[in-house]
N, C-alpha and C positions, 0 to 999 in steps of 0.2 A: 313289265319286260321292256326294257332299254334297248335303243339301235346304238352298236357301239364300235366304232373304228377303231384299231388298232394301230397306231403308229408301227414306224418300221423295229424299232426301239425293243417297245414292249414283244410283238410278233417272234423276237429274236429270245425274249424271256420267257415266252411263255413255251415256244418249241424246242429252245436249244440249252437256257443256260438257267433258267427257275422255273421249272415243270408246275411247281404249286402255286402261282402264279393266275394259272387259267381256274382254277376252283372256286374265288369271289367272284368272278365275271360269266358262272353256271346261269343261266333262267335267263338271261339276255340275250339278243342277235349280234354277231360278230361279224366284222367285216375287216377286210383286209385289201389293199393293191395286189396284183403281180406282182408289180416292180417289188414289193418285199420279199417275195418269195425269191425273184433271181438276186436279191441283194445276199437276203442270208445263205445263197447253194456260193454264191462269188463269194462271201466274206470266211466262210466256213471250208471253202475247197471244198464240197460236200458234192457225192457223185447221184446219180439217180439209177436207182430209186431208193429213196431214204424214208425210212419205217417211219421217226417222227413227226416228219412236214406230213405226208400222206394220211398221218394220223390226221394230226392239226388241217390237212387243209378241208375233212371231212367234217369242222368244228366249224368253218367261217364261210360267212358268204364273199365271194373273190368280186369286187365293182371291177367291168372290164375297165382297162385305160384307153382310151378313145381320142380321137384327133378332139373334141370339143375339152374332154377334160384338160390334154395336153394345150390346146391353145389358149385356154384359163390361166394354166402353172404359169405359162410364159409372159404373162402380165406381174402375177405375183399370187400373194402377199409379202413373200419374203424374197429374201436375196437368193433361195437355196431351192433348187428345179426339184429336187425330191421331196422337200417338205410341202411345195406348191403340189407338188403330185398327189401328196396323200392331204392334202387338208382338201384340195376340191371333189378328190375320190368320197368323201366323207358329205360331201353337201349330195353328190348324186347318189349316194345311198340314201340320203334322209335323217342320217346320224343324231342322235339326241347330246352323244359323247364320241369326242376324240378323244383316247386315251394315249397318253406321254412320256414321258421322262424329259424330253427336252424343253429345258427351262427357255428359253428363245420363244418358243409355242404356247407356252405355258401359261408367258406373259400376255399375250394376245388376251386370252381369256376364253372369246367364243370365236368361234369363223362361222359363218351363214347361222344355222341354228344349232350348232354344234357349240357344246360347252366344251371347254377343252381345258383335260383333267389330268392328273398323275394317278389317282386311284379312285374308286367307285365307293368307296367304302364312310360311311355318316351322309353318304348321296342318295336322294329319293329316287330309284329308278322306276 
């Protein structure tokens, strides 16, 4: 069993737009920021309370965001305060996997001890 971040990306596929999505990623721990959750209710107009998030947020563990994580983000790795947000949310969970779609991330490779993935799948978890 794998520690496994959710990018804000995937979080949005796996709750809103490819439900089947969260089924290879069973038998592992999930984690996720806030900040994704108020990204997809903003990006979605989505009012509360919303049967899918509520579902999904029962599936993940939420890393609070915290003045130390936020004073992390704001050094880096990247140019982009959300992506810094969720890659160091992923080092204070313990993360084995940051999983992706943004090629930008992708290319890094690992951040702290996080390998940082687009799918789980021919991956030893």
């Amino acid at each position: 069993m794998a520690r496994v971040f959710l990018d804000t990306n995937l979080y949005f596929d796996i709750t809103k737009r490819a439900k089947g999505k969260l089924e290879p990623l069973r038998g592992n721990l999930l984690f996720i920021s806030p900040l994704s959750a108020h990204i997809l209710f903003y990006t979605y107009k989505l009012s509360v309370p919303d049967k899918e998030v509520n579902e999904m947020q029962e599936q993940v563990g939420i890393v609070p965001l915290t003045k130390y994580i936020l004073d992390y983000a704001l050094e880096g790795p990247t140019k982009d305060l959300e992506d810094n947000v969720q890659l160091h949310s992923a080092v204070e969970a313990e993360c084995d996997f940051f999983l992706t779609a943004d090629k930008k991330l992708l290319n890094m490779k690992f951040f702290g001890k996080a390998r940082i993935v687009s799918s789980l799948v021919n991956l030893v978890v």
